[in-house]
N, CA, C and O atoms as a MOPAC input file, in Angstrom:
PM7 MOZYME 1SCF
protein

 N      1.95300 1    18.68700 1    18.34700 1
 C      1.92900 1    17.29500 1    18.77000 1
 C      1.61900 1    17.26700 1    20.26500 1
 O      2.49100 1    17.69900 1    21.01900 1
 N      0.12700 1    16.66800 1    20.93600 1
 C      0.34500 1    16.43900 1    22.18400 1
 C      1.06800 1    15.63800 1    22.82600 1
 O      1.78200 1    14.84000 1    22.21900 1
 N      1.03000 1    15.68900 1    24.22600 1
 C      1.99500 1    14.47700 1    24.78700 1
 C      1.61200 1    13.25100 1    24.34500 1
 O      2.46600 1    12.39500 1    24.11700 1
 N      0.54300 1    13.05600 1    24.20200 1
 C     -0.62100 1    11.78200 1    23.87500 1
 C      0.42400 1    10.97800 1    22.85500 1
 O      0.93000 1     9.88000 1    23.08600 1
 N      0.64400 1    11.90900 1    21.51500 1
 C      1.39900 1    11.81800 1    20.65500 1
 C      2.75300 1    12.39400 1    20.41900 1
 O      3.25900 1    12.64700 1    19.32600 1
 N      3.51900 1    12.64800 1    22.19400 1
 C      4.93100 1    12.91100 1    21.13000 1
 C      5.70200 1    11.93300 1    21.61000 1
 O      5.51600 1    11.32800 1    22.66600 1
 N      6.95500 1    11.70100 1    20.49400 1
 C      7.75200 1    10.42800 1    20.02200 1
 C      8.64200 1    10.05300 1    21.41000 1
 O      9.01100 1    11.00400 1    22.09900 1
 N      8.93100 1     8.91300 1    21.75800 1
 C      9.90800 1     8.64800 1    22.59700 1
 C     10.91200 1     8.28400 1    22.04700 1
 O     10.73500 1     7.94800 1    20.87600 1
 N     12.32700 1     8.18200 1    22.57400 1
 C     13.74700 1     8.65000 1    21.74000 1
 C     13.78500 1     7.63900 1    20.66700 1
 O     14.11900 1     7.92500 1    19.51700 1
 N     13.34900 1     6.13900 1    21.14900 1
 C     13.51000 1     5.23900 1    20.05500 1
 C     12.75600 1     4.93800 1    19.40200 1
 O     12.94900 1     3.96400 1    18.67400 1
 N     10.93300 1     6.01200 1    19.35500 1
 C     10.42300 1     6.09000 1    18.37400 1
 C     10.67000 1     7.02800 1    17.13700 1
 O     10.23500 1     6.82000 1    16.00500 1
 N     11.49900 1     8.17700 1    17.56900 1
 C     12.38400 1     9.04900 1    17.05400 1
 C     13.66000 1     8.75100 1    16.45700 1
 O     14.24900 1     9.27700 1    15.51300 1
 N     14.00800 1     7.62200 1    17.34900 1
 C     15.43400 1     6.72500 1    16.49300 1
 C     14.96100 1     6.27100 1    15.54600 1
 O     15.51500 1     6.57100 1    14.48800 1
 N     13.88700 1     5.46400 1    15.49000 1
 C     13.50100 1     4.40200 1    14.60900 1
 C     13.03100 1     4.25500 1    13.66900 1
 O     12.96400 1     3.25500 1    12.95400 1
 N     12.19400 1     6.40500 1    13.42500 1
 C     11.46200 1     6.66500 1    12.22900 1
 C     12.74800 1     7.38200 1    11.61400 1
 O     12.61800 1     8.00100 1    10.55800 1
 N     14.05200 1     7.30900 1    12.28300 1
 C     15.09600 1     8.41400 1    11.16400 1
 C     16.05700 1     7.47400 1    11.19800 1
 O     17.13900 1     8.05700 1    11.12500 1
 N     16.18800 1     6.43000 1    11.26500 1
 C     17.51800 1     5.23200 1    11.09800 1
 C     18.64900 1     5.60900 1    11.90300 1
 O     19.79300 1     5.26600 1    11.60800 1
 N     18.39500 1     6.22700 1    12.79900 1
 C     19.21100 1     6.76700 1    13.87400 1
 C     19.50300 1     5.83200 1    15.61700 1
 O     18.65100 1     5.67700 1    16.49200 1
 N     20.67300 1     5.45300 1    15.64300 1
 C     20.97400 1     4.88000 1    16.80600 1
 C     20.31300 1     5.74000 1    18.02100 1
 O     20.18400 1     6.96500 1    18.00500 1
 N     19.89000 1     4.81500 1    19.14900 1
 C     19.29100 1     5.85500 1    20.27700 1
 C     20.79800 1     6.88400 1    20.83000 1
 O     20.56000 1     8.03800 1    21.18600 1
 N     22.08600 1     6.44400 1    20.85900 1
 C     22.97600 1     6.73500 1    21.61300 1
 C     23.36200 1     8.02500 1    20.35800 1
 O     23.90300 1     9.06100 1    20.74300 1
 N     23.11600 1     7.88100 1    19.27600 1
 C     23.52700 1     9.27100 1    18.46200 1
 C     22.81400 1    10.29600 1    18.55100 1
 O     23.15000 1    11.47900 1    18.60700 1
 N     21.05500 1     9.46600 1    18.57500 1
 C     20.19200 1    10.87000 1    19.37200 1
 C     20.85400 1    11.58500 1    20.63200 1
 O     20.58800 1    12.78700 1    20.60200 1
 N     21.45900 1    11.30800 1    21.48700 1
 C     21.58700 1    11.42000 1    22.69100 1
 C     22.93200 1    12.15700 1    22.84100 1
 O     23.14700 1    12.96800 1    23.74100 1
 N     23.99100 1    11.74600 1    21.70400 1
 C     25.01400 1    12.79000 1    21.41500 1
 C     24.50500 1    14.07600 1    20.32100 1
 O     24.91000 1    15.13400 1    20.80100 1
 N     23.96000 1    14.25100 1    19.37600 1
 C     23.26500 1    14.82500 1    18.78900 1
 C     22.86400 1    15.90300 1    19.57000 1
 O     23.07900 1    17.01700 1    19.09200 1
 N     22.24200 1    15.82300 1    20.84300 1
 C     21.73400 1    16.66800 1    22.09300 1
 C     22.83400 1    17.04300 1    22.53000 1
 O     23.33400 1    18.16800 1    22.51900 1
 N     23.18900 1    16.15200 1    22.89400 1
 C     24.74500 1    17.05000 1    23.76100 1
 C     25.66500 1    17.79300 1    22.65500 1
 O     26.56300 1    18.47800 1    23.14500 1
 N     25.62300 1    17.78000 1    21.88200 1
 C     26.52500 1    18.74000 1    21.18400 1
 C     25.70800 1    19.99400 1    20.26600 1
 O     26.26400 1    20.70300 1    19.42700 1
 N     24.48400 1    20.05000 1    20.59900 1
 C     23.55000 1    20.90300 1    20.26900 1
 C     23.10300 1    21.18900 1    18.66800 1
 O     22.71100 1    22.13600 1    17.98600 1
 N     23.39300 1    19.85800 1    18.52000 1
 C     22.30900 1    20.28000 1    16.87400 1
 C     20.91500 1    19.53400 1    16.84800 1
 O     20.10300 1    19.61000 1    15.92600 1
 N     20.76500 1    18.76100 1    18.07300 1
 C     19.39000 1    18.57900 1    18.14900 1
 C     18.94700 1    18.91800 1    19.55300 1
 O     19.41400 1    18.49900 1    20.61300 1
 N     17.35100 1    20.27300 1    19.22300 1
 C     17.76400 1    20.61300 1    20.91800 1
 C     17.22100 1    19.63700 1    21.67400 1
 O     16.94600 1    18.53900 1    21.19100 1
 N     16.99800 1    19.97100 1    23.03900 1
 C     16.66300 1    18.89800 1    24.25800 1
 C     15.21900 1    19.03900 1    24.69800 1
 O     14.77100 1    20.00200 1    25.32100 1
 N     14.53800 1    17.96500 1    24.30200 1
 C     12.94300 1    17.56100 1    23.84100 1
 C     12.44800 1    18.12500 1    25.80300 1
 O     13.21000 1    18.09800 1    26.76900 1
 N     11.27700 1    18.47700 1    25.78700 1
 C     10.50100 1    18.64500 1    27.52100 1
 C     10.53400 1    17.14400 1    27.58000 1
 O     10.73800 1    16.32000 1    26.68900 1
 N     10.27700 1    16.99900 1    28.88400 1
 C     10.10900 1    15.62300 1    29.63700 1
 C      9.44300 1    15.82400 1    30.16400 1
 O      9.30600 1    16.76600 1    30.94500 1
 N      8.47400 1    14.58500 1    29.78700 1
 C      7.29700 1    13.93500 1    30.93100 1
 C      7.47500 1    13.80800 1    32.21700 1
 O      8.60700 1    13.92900 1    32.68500 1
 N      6.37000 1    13.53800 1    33.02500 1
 C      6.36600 1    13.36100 1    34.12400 1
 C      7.25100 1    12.41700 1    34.74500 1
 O      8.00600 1    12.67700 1    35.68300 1
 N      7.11500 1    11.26700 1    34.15300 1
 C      7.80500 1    10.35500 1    34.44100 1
 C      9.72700 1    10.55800 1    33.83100 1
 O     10.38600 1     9.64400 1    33.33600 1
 N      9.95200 1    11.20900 1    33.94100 1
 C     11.17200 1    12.26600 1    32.92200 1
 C     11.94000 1    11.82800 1    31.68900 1
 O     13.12600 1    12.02000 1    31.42100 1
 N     10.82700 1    11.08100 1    30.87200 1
 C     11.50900 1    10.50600 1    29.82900 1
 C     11.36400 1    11.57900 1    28.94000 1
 O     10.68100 1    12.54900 1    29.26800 1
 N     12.02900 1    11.51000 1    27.64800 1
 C     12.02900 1    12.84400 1    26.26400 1
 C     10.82600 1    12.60100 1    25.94000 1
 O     10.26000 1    11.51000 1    25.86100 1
 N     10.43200 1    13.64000 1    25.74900 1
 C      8.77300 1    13.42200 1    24.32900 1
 C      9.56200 1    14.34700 1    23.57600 1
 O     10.28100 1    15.29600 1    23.88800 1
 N      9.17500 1    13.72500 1    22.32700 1
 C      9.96400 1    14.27000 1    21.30400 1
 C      8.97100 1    15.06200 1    20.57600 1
 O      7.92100 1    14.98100 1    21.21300 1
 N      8.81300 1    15.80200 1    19.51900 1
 C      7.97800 1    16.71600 1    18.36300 1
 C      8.34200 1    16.44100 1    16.96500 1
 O      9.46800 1    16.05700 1    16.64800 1
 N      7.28800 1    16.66000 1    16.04600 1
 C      7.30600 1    16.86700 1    14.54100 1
 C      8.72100 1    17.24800 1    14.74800 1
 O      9.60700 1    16.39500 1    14.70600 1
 N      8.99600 1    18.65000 1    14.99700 1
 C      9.85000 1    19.44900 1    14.51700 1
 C     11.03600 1    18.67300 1    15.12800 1
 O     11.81200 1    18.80400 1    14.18200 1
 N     11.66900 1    18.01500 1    15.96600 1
 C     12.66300 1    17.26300 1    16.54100 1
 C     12.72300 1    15.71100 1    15.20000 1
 O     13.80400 1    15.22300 1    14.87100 1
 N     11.81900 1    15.36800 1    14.82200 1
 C     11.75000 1    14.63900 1    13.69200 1
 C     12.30700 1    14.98300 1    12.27800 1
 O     13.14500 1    14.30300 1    11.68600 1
 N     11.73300 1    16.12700 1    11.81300 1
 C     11.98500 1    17.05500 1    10.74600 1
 C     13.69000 1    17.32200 1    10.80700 1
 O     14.46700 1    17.08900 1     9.88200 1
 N     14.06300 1    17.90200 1    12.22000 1
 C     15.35800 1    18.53700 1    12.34700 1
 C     16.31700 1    17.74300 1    12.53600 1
 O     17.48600 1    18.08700 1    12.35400 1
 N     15.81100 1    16.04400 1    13.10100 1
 C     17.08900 1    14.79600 1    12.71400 1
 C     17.08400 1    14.43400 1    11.64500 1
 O     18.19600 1    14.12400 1    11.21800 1
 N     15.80500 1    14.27000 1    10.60000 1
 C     15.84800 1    13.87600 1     9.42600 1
 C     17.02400 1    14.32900 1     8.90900 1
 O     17.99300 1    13.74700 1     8.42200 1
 N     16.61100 1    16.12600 1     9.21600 1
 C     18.24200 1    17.08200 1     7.60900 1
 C     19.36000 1    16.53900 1     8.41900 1
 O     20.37500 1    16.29200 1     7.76800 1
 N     19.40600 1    16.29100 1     9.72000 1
 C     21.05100 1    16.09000 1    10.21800 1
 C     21.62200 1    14.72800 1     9.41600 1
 O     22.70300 1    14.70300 1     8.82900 1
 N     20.57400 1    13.46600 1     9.51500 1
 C     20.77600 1    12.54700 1     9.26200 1
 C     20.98900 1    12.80000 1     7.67900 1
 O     22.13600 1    12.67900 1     7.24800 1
 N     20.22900 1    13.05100 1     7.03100 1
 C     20.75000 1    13.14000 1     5.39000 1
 C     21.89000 1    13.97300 1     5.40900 1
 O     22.86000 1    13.71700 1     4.69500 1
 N     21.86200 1    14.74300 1     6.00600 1
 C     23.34900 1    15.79100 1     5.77200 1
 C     24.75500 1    15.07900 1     6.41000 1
 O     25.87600 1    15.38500 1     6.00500 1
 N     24.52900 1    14.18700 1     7.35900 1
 C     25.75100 1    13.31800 1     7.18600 1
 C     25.81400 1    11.96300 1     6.38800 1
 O     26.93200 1    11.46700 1     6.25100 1
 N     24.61600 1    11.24700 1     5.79100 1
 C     24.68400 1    10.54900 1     4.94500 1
 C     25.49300 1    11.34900 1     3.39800 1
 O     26.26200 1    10.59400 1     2.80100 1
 N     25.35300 1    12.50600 1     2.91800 1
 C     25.80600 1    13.09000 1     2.04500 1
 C     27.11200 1    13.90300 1     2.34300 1
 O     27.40200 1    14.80200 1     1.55300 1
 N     28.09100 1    13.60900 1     3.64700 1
 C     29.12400 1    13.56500 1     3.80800 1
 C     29.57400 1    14.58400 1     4.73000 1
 O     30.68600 1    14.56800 1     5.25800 1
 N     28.71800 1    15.44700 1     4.91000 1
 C     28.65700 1    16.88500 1     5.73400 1
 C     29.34300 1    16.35600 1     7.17400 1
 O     29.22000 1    15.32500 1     7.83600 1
 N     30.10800 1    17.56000 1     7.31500 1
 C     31.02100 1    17.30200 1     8.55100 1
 C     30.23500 1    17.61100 1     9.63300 1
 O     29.33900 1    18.38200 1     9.29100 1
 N     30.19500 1    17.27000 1    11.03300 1
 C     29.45500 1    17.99200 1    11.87800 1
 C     29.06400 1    19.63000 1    12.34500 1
 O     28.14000 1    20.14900 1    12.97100 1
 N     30.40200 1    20.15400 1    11.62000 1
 C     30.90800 1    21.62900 1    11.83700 1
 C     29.82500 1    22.28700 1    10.66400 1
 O     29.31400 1    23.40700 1    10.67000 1
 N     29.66700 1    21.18400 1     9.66400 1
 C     28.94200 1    21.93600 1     8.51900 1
 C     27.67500 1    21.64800 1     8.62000 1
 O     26.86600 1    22.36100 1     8.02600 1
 N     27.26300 1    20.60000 1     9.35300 1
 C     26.12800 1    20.30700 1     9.72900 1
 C     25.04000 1    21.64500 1    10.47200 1
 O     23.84500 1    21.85500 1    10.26700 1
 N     25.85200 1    22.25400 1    11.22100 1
 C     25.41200 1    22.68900 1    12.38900 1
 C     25.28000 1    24.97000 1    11.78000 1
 O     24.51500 1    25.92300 1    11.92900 1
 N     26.56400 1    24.65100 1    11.14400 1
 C     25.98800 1    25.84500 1     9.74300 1
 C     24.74200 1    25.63500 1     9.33500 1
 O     23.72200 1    26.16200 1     9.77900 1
 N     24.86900 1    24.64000 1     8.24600 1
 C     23.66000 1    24.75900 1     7.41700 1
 C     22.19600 1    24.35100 1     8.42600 1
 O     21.13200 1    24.55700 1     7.84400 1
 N     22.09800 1    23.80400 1     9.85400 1
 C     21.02000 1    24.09400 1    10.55300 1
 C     21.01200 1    25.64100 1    10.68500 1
 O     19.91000 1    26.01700 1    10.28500 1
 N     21.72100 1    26.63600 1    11.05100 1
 C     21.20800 1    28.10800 1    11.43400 1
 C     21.33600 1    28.45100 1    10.52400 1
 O     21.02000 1    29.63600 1    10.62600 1
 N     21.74400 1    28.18500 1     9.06400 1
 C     21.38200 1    28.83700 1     7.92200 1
 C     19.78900 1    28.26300 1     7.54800 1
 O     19.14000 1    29.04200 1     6.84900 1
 N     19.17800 1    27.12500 1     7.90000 1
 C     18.16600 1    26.56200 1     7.60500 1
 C     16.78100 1    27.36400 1     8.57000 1
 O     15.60500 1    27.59200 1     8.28600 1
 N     17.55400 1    27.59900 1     9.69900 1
 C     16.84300 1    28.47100 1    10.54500 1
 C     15.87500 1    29.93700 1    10.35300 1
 O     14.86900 1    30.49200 1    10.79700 1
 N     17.05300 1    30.10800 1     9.28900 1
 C     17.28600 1    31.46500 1     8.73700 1
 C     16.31400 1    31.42600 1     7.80100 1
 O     16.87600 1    31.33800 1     6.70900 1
 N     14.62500 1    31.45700 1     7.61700 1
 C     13.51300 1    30.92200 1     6.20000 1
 C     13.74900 1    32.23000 1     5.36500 1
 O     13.67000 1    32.14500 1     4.13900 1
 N     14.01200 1    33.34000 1     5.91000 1
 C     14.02300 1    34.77200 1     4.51700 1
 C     15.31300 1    35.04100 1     4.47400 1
 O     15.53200 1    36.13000 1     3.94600 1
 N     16.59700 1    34.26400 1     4.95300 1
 C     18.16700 1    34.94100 1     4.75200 1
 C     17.97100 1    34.27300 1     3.03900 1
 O     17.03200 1    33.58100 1     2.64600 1
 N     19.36400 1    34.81300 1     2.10800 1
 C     19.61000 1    34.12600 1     1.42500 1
 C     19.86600 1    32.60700 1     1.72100 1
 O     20.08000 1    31.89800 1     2.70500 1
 N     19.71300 1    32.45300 1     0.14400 1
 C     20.61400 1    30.57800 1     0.30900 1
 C     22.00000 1    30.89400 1    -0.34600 1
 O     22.65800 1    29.92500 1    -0.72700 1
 N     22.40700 1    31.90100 1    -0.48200 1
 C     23.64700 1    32.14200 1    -0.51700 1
 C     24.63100 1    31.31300 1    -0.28000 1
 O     25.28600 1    30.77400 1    -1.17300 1
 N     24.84500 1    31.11400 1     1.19100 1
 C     25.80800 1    30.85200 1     1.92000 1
 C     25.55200 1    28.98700 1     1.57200 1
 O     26.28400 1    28.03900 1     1.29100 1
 N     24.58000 1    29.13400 1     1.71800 1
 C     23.93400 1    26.88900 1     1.53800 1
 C     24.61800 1    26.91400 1     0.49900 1
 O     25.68600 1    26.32800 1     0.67700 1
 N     24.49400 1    27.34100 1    -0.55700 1
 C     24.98500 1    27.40400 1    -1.69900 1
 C     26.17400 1    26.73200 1    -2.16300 1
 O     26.35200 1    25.72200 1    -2.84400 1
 N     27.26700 1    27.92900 1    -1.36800 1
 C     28.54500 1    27.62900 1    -0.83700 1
 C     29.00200 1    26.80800 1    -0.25600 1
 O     30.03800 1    26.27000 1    -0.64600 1
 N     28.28500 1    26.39000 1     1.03400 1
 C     28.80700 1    25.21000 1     1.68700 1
 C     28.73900 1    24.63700 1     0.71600 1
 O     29.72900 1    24.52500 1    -0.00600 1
 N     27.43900 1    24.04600 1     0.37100 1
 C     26.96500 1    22.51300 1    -0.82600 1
 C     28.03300 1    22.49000 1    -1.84100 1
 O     28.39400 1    21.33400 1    -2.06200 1
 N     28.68200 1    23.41000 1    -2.55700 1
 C     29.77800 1    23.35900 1    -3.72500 1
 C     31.27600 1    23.38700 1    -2.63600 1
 O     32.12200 1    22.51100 1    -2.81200 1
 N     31.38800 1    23.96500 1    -2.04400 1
 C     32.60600 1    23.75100 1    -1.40500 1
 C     32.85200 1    22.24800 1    -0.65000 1
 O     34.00000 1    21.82500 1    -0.51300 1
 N     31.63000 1    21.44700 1    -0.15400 1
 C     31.53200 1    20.41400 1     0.12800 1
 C     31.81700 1    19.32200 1    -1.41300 1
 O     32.66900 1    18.44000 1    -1.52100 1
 N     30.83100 1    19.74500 1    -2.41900 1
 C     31.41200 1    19.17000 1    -3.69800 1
 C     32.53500 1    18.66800 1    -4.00600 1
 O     32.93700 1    17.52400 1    -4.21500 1
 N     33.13600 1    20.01800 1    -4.00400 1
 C     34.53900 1    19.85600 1    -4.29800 1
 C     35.35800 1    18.97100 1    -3.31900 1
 O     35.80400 1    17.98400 1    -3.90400 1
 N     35.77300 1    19.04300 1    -1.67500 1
 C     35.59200 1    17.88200 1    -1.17000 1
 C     35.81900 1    16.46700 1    -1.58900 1
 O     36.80500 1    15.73000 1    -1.57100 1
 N     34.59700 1    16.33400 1    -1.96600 1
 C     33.76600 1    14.89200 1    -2.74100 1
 C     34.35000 1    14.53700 1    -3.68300 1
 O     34.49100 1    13.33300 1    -3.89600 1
 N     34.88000 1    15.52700 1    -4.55600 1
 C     35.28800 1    15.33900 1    -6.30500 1
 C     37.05900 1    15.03600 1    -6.18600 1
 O     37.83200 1    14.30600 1    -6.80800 1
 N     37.21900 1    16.06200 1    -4.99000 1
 C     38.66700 1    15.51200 1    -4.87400 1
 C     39.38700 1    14.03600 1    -4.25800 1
 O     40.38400 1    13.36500 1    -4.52700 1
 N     38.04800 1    13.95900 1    -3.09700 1
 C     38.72100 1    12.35400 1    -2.50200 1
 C     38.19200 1    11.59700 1    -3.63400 1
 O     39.36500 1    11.48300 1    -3.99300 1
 N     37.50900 1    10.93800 1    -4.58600 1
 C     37.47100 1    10.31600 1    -5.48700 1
 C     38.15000 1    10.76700 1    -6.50500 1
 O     37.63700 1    10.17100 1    -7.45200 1
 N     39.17500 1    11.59800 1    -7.01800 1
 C     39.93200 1    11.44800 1    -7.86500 1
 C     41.08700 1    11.11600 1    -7.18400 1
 O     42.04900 1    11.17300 1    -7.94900 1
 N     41.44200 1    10.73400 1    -5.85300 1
 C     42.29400 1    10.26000 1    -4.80600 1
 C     42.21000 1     8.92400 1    -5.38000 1
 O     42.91500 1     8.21900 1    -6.10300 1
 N     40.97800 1     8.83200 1    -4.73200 1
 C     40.48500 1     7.09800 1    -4.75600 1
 C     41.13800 1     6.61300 1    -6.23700 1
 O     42.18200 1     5.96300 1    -6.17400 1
 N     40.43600 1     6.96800 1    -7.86500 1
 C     40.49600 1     6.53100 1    -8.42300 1
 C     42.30300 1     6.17000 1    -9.00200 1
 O     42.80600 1     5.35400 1    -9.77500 1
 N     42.86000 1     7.36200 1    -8.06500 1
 C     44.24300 1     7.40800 1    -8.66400 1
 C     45.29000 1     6.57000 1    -7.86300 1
 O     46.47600 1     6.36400 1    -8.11900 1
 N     44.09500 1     5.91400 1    -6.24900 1
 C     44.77800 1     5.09300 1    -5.30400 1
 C     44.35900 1     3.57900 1    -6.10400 1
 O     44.96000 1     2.55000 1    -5.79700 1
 N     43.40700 1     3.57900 1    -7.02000 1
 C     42.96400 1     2.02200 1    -7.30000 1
 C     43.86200 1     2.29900 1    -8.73000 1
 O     44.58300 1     1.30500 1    -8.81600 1
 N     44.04600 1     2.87700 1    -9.47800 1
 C     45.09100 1     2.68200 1   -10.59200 1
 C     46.27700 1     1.57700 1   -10.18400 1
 O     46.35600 1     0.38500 1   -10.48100 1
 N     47.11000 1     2.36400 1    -9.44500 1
 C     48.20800 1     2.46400 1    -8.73000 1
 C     48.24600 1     0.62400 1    -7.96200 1
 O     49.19000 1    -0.14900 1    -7.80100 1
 N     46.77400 1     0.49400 1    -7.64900 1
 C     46.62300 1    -1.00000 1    -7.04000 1
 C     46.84400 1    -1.58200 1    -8.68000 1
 O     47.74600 1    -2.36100 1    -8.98800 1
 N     46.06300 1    -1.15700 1    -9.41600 1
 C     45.61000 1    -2.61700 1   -10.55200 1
 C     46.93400 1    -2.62800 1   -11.20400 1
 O     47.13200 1    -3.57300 1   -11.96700 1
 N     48.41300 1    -1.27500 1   -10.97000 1
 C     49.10800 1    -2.18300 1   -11.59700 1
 C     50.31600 1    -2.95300 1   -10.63800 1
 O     51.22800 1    -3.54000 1   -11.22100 1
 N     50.26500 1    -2.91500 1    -9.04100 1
 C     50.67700 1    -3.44900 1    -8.73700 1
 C     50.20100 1    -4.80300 1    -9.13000 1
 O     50.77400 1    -5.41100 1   -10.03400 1
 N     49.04000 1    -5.37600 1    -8.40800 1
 C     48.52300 1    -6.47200 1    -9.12600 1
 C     48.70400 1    -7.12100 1   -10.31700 1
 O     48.72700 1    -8.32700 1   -10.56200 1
 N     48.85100 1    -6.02000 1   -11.13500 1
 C     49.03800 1    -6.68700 1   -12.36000 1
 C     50.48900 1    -7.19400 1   -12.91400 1
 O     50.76500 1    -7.85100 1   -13.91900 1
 N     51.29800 1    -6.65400 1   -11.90500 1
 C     52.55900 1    -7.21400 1   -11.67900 1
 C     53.05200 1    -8.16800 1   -11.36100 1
 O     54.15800 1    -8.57100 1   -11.72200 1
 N     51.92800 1    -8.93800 1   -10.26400 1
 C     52.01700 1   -10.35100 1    -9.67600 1
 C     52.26900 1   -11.25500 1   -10.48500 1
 O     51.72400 1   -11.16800 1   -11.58600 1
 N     53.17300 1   -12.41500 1   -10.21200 1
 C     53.42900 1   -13.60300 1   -11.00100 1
 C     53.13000 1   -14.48900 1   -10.38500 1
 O     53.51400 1   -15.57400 1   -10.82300 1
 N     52.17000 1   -14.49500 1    -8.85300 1
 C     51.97100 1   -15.09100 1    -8.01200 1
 C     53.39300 1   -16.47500 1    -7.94800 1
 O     53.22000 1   -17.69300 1    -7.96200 1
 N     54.34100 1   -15.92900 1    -7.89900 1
 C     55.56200 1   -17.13400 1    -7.53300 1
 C     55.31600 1   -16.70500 1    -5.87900 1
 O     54.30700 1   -16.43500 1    -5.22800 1
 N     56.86200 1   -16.79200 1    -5.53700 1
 C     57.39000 1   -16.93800 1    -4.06900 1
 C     57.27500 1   -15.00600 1    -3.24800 1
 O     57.64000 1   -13.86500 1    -3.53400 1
 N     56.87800 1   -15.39200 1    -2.66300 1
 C     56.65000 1   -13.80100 1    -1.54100 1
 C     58.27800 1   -13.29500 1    -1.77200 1
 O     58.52400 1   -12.12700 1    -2.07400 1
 N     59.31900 1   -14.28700 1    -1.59900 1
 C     60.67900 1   -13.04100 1    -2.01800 1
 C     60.53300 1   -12.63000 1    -2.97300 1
 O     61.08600 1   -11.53600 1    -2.86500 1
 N     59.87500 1   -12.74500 1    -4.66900 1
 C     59.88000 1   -12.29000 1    -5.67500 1
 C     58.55700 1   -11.53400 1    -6.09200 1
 O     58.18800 1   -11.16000 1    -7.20500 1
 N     58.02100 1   -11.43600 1    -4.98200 1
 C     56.51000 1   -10.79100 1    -5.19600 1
 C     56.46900 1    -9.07900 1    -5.03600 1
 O     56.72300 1    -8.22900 1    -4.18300 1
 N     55.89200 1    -9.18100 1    -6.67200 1
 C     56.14100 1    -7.37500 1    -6.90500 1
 C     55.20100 1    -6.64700 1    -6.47400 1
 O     55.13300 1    -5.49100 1    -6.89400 1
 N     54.11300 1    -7.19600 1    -5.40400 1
 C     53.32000 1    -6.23900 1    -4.66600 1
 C     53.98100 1    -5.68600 1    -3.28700 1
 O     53.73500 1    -4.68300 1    -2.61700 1
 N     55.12900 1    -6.97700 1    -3.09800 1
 C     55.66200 1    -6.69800 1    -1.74100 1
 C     57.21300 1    -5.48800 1    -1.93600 1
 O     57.81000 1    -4.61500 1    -1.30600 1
 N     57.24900 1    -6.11800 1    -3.07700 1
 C     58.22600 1    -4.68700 1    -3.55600 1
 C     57.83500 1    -3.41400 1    -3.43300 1
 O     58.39900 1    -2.61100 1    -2.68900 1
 N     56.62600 1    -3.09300 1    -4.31600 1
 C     55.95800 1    -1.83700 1    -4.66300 1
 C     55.95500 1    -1.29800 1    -3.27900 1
 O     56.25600 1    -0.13600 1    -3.00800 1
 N     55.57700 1    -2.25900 1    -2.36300 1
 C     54.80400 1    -1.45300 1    -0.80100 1
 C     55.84900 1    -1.52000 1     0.29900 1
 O     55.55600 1    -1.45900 1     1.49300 1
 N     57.49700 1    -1.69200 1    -0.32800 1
 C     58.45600 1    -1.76600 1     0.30300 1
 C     59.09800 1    -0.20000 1     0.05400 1
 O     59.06300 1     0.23600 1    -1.09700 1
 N     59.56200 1     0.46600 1     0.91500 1
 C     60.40000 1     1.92200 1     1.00000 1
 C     61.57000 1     1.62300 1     0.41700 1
 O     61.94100 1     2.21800 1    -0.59400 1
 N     62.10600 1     0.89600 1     0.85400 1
 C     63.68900 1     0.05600 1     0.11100 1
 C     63.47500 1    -1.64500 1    -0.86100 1
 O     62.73800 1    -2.62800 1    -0.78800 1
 N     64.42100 1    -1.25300 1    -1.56700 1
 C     64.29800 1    -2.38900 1    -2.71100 1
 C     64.08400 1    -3.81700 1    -2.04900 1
 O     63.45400 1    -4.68600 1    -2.65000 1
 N     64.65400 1    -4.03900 1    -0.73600 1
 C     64.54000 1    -5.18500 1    -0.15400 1
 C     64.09700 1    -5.22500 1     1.26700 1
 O     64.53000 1    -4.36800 1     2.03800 1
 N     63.39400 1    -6.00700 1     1.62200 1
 C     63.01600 1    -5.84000 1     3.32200 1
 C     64.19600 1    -6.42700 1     4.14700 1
 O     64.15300 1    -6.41900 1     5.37800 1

């Protein structure tokens, strides 16, 4: 990409749905490196600075922690290591995933039968305010 054509931060924000200020932490915490600057000393950005926010950005849309983020970039780095290790993260991240939604589903049970307890009378006799009381009475 010549200079002619490389991206400035919020043309780089704007083709990856990325806030300019996350590009800019993104850099400072080194999973996206730090683009040359023009003369005038703004970033010119590259394909490859495009390419390499894209996976960050999908990899925290799909829940990836920053810590795991920044693995699976130097495992991505890595074009002839195994995918071994990706592997691993991706299922150990799974699991993760599979466990806070059987959280969830066992935190919305737990709602539908408080709710379903309601007789909507008077707040002293209201069995949601019970349920979410430590002691029988406030």
């Amino acid at each position: 990409m010549s200079r002619a054509s490389a991206l400035t931060i919020g043309d780089l924000a704007a083709a990856t749905g990325t806030k300019v200020e996350t590009v800019r932490w993104y850099e400072r915490v080194g999973l996206l490196p730090a683009p040359p600057r023009t003369e005038g000393n703004y970033r010119a950005y590259d394909a490859g600075h495009l390419r390499r926010l894209g996976f960050i950005r999908r990899s925290r849309e799909l829940g990836f922690t920053v810590a795991q983020v920044r693995e699976l970039l130097d495992l991505a780095d890595q074009r002839d290591g195994s995918c071994g290790q990706v592997d691993f993260l991706a299922r150990a991240h799974l699991t993760t995933v599979e466990q806070k939604i059987s959280d969830l589903m066992r935190l919305a049970h737990e709602l539908h039968e408080m709710i379903g307890q309601c007789d909507c009378g008077t707040v002293a006799e209201c069995r949601i305010i019970d349920a979410l009381s430590p002691h029988s009475s406030m």
